[in-house]
RODO-2510 file (C-alpha; in nm, 4 decimals, decimal comma):
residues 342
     n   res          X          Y          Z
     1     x     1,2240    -5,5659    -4,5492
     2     x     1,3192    -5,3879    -4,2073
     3     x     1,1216    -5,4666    -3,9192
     4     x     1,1092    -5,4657    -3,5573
     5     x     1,0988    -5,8521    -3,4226
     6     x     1,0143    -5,9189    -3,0893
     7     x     1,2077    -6,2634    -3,0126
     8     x     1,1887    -6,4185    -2,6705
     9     x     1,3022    -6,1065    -2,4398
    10     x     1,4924    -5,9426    -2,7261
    11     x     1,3548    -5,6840    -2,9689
    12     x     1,5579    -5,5714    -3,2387
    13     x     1,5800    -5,4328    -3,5778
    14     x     1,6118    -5,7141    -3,8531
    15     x     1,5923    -5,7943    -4,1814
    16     x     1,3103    -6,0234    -4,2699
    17     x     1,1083    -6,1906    -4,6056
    18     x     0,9475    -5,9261    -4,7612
    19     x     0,5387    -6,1208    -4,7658
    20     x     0,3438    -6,2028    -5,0997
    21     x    -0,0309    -6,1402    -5,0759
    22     x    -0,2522    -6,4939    -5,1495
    23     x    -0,6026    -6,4905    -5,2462
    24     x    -0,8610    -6,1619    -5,1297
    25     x    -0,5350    -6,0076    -4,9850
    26     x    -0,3401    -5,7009    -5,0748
    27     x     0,0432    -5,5983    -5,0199
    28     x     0,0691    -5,2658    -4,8461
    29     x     0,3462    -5,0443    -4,7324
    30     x     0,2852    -4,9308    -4,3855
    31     x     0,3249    -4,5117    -4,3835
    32     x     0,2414    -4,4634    -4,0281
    33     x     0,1340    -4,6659    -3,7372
    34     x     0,0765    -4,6131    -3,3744
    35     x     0,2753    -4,7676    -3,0800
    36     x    -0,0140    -4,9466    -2,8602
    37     x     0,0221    -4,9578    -2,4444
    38     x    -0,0676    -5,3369    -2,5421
    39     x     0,2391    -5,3785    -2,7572
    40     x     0,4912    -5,2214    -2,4871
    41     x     0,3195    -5,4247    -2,2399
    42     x     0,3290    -5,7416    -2,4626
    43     x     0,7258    -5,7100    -2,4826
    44     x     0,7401    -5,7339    -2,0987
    45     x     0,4691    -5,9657    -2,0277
    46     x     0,4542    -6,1456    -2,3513
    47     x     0,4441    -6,4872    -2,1910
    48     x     0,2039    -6,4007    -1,9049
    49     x    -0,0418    -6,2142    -2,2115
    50     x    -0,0328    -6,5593    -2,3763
    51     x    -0,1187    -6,7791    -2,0548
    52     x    -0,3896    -6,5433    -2,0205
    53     x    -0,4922    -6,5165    -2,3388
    54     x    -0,4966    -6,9170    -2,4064
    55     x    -0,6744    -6,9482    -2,0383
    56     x    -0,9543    -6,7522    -2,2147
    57     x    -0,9482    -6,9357    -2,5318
    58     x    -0,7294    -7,2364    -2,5814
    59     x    -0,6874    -7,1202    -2,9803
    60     x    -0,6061    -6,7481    -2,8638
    61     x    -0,2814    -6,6169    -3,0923
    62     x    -0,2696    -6,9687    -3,1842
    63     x     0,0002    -6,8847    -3,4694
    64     x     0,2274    -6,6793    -3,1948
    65     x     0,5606    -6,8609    -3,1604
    66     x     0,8107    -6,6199    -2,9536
    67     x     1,0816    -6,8136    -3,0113
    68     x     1,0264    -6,8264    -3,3705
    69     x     0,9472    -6,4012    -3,3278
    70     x     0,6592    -6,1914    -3,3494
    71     x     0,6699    -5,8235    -3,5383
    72     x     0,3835    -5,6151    -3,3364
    73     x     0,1750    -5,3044    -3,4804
    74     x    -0,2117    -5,3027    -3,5511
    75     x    -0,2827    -4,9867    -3,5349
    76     x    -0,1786    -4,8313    -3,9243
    77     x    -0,2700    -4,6723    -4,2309
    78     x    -0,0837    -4,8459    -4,5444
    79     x    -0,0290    -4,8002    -4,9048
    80     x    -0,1543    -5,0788    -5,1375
    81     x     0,1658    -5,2058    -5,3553
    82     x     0,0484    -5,5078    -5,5208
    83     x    -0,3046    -5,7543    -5,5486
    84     x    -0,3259    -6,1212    -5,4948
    85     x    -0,6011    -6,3148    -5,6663
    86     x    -0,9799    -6,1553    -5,6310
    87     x    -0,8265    -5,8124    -5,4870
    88     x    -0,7361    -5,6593    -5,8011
    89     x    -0,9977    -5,3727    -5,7440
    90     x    -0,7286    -5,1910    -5,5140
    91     x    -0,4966    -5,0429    -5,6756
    92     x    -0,1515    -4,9185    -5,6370
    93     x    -0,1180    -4,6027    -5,4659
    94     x    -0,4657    -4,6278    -5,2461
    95     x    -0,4278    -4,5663    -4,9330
    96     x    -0,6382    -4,8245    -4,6406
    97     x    -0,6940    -4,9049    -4,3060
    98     x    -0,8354    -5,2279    -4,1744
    99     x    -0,9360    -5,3986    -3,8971
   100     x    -0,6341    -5,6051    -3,8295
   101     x    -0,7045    -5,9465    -3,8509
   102     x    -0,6734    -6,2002    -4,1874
   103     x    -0,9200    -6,4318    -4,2295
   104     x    -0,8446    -6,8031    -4,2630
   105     x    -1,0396    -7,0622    -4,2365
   106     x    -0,7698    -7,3095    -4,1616
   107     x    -0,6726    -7,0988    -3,8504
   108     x    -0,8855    -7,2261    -3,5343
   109     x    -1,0526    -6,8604    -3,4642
   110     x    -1,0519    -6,8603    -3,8707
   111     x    -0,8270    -6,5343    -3,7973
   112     x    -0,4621    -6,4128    -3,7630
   113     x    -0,4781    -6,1126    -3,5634
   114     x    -0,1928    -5,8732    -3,7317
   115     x     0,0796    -5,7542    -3,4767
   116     x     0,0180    -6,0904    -3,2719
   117     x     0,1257    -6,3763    -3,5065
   118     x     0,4322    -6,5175    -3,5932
   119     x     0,2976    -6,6184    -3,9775
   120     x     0,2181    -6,2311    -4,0471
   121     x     0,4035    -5,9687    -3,9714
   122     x     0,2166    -5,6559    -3,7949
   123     x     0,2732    -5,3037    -3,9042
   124     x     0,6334    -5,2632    -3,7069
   125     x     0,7598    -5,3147    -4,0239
   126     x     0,7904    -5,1819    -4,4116
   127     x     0,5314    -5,4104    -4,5577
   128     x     0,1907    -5,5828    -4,3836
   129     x    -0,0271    -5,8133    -4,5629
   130     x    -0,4225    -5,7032    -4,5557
   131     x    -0,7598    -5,8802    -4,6250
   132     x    -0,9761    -5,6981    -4,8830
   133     x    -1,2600    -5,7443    -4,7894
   134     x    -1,1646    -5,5886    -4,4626
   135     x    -0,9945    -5,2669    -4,6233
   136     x    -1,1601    -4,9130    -4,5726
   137     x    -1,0277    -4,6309    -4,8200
   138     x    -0,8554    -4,3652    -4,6155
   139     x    -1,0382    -3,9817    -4,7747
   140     x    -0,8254    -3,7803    -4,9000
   141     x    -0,7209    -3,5064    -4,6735
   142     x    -0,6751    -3,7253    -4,3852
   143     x    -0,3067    -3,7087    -4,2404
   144     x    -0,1546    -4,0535    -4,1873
   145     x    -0,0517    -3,9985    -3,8501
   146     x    -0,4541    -3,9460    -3,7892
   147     x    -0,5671    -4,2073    -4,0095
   148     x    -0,3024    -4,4598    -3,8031
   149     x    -0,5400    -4,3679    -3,4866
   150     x    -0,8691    -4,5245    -3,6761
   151     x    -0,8118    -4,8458    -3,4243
   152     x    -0,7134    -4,6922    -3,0751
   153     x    -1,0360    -4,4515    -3,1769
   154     x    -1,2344    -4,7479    -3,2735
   155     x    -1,1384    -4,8792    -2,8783
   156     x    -1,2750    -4,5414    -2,7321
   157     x    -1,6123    -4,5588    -2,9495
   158     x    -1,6883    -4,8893    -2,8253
   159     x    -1,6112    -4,9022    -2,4529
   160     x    -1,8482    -4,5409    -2,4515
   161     x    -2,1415    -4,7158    -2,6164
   162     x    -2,1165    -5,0122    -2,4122
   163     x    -2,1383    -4,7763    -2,1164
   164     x    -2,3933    -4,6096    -2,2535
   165     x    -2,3676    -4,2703    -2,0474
   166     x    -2,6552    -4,0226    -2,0302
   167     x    -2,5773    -3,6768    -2,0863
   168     x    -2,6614    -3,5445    -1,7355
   169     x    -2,3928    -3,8289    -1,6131
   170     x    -2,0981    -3,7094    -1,4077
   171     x    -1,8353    -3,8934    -1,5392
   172     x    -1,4473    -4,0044    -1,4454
   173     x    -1,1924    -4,1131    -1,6550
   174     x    -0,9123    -4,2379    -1,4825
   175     x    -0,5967    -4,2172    -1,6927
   176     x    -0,5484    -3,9688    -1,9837
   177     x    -0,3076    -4,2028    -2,1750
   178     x    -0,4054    -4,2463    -2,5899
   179     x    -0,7610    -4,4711    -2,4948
   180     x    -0,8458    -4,2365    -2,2259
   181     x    -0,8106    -3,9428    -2,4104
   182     x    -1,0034    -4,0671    -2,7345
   183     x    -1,2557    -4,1910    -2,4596
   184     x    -1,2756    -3,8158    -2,3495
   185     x    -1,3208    -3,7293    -2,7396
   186     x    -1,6299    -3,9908    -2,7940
   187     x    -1,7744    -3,8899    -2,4845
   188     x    -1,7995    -3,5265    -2,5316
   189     x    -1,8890    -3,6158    -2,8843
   190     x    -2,2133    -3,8112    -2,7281
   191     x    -2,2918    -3,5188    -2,5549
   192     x    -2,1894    -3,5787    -2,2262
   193     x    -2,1911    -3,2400    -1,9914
   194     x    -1,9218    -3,3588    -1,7224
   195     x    -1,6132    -3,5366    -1,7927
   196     x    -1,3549    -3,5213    -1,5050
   197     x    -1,0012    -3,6754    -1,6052
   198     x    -0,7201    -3,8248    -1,3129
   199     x    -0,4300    -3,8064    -1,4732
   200     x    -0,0541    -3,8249    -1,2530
   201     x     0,1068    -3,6685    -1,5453
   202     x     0,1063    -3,2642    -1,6187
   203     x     0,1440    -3,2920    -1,9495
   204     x    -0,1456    -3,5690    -2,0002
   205     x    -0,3653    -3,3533    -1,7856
   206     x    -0,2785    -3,0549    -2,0173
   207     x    -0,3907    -3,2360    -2,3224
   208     x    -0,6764    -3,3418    -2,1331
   209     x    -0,7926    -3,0585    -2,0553
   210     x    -0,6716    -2,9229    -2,4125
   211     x    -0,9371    -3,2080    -2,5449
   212     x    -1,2509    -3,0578    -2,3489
   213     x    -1,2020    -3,2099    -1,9900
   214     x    -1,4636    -3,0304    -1,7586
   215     x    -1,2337    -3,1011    -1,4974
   216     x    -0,8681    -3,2185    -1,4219
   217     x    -0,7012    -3,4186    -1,0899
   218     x    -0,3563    -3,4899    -0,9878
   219     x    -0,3946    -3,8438    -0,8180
   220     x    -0,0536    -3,8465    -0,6947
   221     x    -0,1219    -3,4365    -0,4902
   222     x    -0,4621    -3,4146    -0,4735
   223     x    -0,7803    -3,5740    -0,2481
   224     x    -0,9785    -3,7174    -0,5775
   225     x    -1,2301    -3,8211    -0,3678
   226     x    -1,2998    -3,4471    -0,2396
   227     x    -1,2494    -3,2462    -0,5282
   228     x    -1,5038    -3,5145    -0,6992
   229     x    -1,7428    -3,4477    -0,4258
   230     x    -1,6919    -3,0636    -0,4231
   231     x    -1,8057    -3,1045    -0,8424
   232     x    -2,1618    -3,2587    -0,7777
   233     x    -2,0546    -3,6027    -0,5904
   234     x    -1,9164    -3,9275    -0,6670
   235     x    -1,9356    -3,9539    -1,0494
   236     x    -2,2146    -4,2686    -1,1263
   237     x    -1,9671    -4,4032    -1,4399
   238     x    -1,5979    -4,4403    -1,4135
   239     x    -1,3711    -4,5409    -1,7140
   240     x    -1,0356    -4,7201    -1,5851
   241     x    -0,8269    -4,6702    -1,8514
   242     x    -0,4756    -4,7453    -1,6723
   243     x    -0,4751    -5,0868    -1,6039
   244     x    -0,1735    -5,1054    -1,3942
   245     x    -0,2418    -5,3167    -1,0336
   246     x    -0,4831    -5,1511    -0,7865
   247     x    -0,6556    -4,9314    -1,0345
   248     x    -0,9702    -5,1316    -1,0458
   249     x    -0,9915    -5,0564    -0,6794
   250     x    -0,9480    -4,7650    -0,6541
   251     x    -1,2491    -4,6782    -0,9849
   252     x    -1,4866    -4,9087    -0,7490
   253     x    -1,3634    -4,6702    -0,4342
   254     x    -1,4751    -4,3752    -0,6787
   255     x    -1,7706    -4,4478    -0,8357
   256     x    -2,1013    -4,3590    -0,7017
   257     x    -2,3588    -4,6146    -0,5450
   258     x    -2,5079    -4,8520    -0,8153
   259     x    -2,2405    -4,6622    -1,0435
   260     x    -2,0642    -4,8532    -1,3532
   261     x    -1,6897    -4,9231    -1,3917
   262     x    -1,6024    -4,9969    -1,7335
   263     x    -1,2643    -5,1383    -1,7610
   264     x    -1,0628    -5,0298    -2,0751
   265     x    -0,7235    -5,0674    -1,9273
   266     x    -0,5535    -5,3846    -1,9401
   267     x    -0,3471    -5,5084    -1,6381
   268     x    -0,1151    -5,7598    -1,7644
   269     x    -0,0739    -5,9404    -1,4472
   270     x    -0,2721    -6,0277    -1,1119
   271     x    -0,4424    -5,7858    -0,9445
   272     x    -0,6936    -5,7631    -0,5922
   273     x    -0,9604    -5,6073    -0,5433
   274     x    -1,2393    -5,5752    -0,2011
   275     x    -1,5583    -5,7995    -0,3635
   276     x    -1,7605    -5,6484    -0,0019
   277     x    -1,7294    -5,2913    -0,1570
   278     x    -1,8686    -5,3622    -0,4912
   279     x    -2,1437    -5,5438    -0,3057
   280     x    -2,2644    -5,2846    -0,0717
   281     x    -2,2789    -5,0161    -0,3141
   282     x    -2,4356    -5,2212    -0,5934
   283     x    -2,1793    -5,2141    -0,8628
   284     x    -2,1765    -5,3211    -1,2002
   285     x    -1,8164    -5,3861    -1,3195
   286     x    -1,7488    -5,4185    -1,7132
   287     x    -1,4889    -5,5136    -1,9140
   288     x    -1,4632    -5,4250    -2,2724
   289     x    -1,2511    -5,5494    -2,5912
   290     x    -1,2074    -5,4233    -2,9679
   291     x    -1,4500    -5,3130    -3,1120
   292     x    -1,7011    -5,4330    -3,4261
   293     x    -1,6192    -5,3533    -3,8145
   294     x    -1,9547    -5,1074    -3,8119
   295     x    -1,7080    -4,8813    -3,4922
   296     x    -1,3964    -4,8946    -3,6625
   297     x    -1,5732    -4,7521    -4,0032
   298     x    -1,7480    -4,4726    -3,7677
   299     x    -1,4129    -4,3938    -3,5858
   300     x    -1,2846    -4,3539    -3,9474
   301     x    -1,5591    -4,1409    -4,0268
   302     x    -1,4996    -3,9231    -3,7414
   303     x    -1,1585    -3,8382    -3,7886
   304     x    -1,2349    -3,7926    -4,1326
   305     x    -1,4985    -3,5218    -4,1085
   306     x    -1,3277    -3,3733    -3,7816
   307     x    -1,6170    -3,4998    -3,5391
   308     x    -1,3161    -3,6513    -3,3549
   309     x    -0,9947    -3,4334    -3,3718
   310     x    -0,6983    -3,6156    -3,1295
   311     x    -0,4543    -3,4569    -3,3343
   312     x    -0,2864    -3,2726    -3,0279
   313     x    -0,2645    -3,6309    -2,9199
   314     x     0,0262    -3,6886    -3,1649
   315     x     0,3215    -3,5743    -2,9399
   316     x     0,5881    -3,7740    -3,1373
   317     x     0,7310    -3,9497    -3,4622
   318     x     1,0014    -4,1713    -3,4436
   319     x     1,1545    -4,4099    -3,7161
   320     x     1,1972    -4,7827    -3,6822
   321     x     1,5420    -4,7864    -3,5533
   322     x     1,4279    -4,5413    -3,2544
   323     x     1,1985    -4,8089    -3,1663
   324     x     1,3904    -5,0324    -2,9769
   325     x     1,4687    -4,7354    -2,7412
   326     x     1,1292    -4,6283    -2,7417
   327     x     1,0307    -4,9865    -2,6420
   328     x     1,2700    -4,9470    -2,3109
   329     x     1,1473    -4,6274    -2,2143
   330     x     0,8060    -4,8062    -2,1670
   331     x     0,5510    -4,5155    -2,1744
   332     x     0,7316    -4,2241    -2,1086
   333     x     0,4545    -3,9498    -1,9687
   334     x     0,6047    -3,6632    -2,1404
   335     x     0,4282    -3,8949    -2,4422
   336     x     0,1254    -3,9281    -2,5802
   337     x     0,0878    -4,1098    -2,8439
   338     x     0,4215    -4,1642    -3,0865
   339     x     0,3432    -4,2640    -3,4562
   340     x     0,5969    -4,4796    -3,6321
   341     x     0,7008    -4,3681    -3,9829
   342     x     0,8998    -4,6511    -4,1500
***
């Protein structure tokens, strides 16, 4: 099968061993799945993401071997093709999503993570392997280029209820890239009166306000701190949703006194920050990851029913040989989010 493989530096279009499923698993054909900020940042910072990552968790992507390769993509719908042992119930022709991870209890997490493991290919590719107890049954009626976002919308849901944000807060989101913009979607959905979005890019801040942003800023032009004063004062919760060096900062500079910063965004490399400030104003700083199984079946819920509609979120479709060059461009801003269609 045709995939993309991510091999040292090099990422490339390849031919590579079509996978059998074993026991509890399922064959699928991918139909659509959406390029991550992790993934782009993983094929620049791959071996910094695995210091990290190991640093963190000595196991952490224990079966990633870059010189052996690694074919990313988590976030997908997929077509079951065939049934290994004990997974016969899904047939051919049903359409699933799944949190991506495989079970195995010889693994030292006693999971693969899909898209970060050299033993099973992610969704980059024609075929993924899936564990069925894991699979969710995408409702008819639900596009695949909407059903690919279950994950990234799985992301927003959780980092919102770990914030926990009353209605009457003011809030910021800093970045209106794919999480920030689901973020947005969950938040309004909660109920939240004020959402302000900082976005550098017009058309990012167009969709945000497209979305049902209260309020839009140009951090590159404008005096964020002002125009967040002149809408009711510093705002007392702050998503940072770049993560890009200095970012962190600057949602501590912005938040109010005894405000939260939840941190969505992943910065990939070393970053500084003034521990005084968070002091004298009282801050509590958290960072959030994934998501539980009980979230990603919600997010699927929502986009099911319409409670969460990103579809003008979708700005592009591109094929698996445009990938490479998508790859290069590294997050253009005239992008959104771009689905892959193998």
């Amino acid at each position: 099968m045709r995939a993309l493989m991510l091999r040292g530096n090099d990422l490339f279009v390849t031919e590579i061993e079509r996978p059998a499923p074993g026991p509890d698993q399922v064959l699928a054909r991918v139909r659509a799945c959406g390029i991550c900020g992790s993934d782009l940042h993983f094929a620049r910072y791959a071996e910094d993401m695995l210091r990290v990552t190991r640093r963190a968790d000595p196991a952490g992507w224990s079966a990633m071997d870059l010189a052996q390769g690694v074919v990313m993509g988590h976030e997908f719908v997929a077509e079951v093709v065939a049934a290994g042992p004990g997974a016969e119930a899904w047939t051919p022709g049903t359409r699933v999503v799944s949190v991506p991870v495989l079970p195995d209890p010889e693994a030292p997490q006693g999971v693969h993570s899909i898209g970060y493991s050299s033993r099973y290919p992610g969704a980059y590719g024609e075929y993924v392997i899936m564990a069925a107890p894991l699979l969710l049954r995408v409702p008819d009626g639900l596009p695949d280029r909407i059903a690919a976002l279950t994950e990234p919308c799985a992301v927003a849901l959780h980092a919102v209820r770990a914030a926990g944000p009353r209605p009457e807060d003011r809030v910021l989101i800093m970045g209106a890239g794919p999480i920030g913009l689901l973020t947005l979607l969950w938040l309004k959905r909660e109920g939240v009166k004020h959402v302000a979005v900082s976005e550098p890019a017009a058309p990012r801040r167009g969709l945000a306000a497209r979305l049902g942003a209260d309020l839009t800023l140009d951090p590159a032009t404008e005096d964020v701190t002002a125009r967040l004063a002149a809408a009711g004062g510093p705002p007392p919760v702050v998503f940072e949703c770049v993560g890009v060096p200095g970012t962190l900062q600057q949602a501590m500079d912005l938040v109010g006194r005894r405000g939260r910063v939840v941190v969505v965004g992943v910065c990939m490399t070393e970053d500084r920050l003034t521990p005084m400030l968070g002091i004298l104003k009282h801050l509590s700083v958290q960072f959030v990851l994934g998501y539980t199984r009980a979230e990603f079946a919600e997010a699927l819920a929502a986009l099911a029913d319409g409670r969460i509609d990103p579809a003008p979120m979708v700005t592009r479709t591109v094929t698996l040989a445009e990938l490479p060059a998508v790859f290069r461009a590294l997050g253009n801003p005239e992008d959104c989010k771009v689905i892959v269609e193998p």
